[in-house]
N, C-alpha and C positions, 0 to 999 in steps of 0.2 A: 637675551639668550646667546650663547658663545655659537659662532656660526658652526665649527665643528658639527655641534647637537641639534642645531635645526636641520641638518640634513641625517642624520645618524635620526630624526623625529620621522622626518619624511622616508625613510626606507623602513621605517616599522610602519607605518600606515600602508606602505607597497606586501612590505613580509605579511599582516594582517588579512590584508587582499588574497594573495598568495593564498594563505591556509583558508579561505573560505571558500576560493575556488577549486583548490583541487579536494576539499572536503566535496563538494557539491558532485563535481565531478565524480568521484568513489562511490557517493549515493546514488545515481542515475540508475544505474543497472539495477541497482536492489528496489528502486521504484519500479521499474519496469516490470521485475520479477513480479514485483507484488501486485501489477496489476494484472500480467499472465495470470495468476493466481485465482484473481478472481474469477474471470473468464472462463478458467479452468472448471470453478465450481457452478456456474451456468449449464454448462457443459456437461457437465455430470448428472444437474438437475434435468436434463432435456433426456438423457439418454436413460433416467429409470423412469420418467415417467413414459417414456416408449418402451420401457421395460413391461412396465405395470401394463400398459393397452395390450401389448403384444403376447404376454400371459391370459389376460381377456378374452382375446381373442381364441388362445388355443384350449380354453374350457369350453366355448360355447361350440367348438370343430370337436371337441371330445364328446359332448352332450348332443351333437346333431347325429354322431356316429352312432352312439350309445341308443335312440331314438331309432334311428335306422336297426338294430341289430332285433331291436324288440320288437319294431313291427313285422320284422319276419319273422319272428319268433311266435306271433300273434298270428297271420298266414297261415303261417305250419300247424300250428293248435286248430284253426279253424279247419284245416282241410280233416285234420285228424278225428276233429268233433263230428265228420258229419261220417264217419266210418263207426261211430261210438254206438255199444249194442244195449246198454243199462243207463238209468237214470242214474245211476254212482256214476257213470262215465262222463257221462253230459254235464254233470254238476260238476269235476272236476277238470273240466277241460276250461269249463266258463269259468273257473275258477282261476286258474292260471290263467288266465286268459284276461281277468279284472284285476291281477297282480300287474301284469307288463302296461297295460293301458292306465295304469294307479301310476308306475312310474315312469311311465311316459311324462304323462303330465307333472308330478316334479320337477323332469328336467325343461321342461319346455317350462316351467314357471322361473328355477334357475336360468333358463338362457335369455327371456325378458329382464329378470333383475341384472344381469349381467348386460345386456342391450343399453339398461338407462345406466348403469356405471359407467359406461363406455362412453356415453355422451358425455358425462363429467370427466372422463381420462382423457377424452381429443378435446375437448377444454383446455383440458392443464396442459398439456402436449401442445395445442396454438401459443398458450401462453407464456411457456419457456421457449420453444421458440425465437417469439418475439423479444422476450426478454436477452437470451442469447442473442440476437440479431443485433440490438441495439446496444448492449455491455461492449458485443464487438466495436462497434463504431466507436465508443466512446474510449475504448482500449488503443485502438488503430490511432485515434486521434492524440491521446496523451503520451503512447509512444514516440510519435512524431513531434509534441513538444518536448518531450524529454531528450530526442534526438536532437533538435535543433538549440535547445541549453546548452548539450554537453559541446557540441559546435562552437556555439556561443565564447564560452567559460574557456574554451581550452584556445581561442584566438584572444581573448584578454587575459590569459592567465602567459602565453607568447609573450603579449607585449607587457604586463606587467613585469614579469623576470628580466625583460630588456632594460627595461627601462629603471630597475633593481640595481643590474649589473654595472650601470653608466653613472649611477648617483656613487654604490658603495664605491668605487673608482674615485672618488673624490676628498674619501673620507681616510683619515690616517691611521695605518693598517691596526697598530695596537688598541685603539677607538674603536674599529669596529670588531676588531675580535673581541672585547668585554661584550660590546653590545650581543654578537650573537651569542654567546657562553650565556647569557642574560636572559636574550628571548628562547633559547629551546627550554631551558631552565624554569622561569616561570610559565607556570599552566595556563594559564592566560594570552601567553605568547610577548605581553606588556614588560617592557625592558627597563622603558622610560614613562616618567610620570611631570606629573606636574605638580604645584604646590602650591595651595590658594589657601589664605588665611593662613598660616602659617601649619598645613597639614599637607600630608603628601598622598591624594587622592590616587594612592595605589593600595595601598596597608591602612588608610585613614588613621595615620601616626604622627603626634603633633613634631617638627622637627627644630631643633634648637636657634633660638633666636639669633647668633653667630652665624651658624650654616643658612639660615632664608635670607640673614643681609647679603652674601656672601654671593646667593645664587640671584636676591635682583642685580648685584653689579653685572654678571652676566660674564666672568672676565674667567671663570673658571667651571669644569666640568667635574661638576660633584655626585654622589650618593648619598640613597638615604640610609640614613646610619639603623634602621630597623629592617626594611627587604632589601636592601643592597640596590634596588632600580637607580640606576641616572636620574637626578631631576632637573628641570626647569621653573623658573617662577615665573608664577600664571597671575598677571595683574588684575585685580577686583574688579568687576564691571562697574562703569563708571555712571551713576544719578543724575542723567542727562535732566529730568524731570526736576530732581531736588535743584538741581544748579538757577536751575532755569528761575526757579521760586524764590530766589535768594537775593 
C-alpha cells in the first residue's frame, strides 16, 4: 500500500470514531428525555389513582352527611308524630318516617361498598407508589450513566480530533482534500476501500485486472472506476493449515 494511503486509512478509522461519538453524544439527551418520560407516566399513574381514592373518599363524606340530614329529619317526624290527632296522621308520619330510614340504609350500604373499593384503591395507590419510587431509582441511575458516557465520548472524541489533526498533517494537501470530498460524500462515511479477490469490498464491483495489478505494486494511489473510493489491495488470507499439509 503506497504509505500516503495507509495514513489517509488511518485518519478514516479516526473520522469513523469521530462520527460515532459525536452521534452518541447528540443521542444522550434524547435518552434521558425518554427516560424522564417514563417516569413521568408513573407519576401520573400514582396521582389518578389518588385521584380515584380521594373521590372515594368525598362520596362516602357526602353520604355520611346525607345520613346525618335524614336522621333529623327522622327526629323532627317523630317529635311531630306524637302531636298527631288521627290514625291518617300516624300512618303518614310512620310513613315518612320508613322512607328516610329506607334510605338511610341505601346509603350506608353505598358507604360499605365504597369502604371495600377503598381498600383496593390504597392498594393501587401503595403500588404506584412503589412502582414510582423504584422507576425513580432506576431513572436517577441511567441518567448518571448517560451523564458519565456523554463525559466519557467527549474526552475521547478531544483526543481523537487531536490526534486527527497531527496524522492529516502528514498527509499531502491535494490527498487529503479528495479523501475528505470523498468521506462527506459517501453515506457510509467509507472514502477508502479495499480489494480482495479482485473486488472492491465497497460497491462489491469486480475491478479490471490492469487496475488490481497495479494497486498490489502499491506504487500508486488509485480509484475505483465504479464508486470513485481510493483503493488498496487486501492480500487473501493465507492456508497456514493447507501449507502445513503439503
Amino acid at each position: 500500500m503506497h504509505p500516503d494511503l495507509e495514513r489517509v486509512l488511518e485518519v478514516q478509522g479516526l473520522d469513523l470514531r469521530i462520527v460515532a461519538l459525536r452521534t452518541e453524544i447528540a443521542t444522550l439527551p434524547k435518552q434521558v428525555a425518554a427516560i424522564e418520560k417514563l417516569l413521568d407516566e408513573h407519576f401520573r399513574k400514582l396521582e389518578l389513582d389518588k385521584m380515584v381514592l380521594a373521590g372515594n373518599l368525598k362520596d362516602r363524606k357526602k353520604h355520611e352527611i346525607d345520613i346525618q340530614g335524614h336522621e333529623q329529619k327522622i327526629a323532627k317526624l317523630k317529635d311531630q308524630m306524637m302531636q298527631a290527632r288521627t290514625n291518617e296522621q300516624l300512618w303518614a308520619f310512620q310513613k315518612e318516617i320508613g322512607f328516610f330510614e329506607a334510605e338511610i340504609g341505601k346509603l350506608e350500604d353505598r358507604i360499605l361498598a365504597l369502604m371495600m373499593d377503598a381498600e383496593q384503591m390504597e392498594g393501587k395507590v401503595k403500588a404506584s407508589q412503589a412502582a414510582l419510587d423504584e422507576e425513580r431509582r432506576t431513572v436517577e441511575a441511567r441518567k448518571a450513566d448517560a451523564t458519565r458516557r456523554c463525559s466519557v465520548d467527549k474526552k475521547e472524541l478531544s483526543e481523537v480530533l487531536g490526534k486527527r489533526k497531527e496524522l492529516a498533517g502528514a498527509i499531502p494537501a491535494a490527498l487529503l482534500a479528495t479523501y475528505d470530498k470523498l468521506h462527506a460524500k459517501m453515506r457510509d462515511g467509507v472514502a477508502i476501500a479495499g480489494v480482495e479477490d479482485g473486488i472492491c469490498q465497497a460497491c462489491r464491483m469486480m475491478v479490471r485486472p490492469q487496475l488490481n495489478a497495479e494497486l498490489r505494486m502499491g506504487q500508486q494511489i488509485l480509484a475505483c472506476e465504479n464508486c470513485r473510493r481510493l483503493l488498496y489491495y487486501t492480500a487473501p488470507p493465507v492456508d497456514v493449515e493447507g501449507q502445513m499439509n503439503v
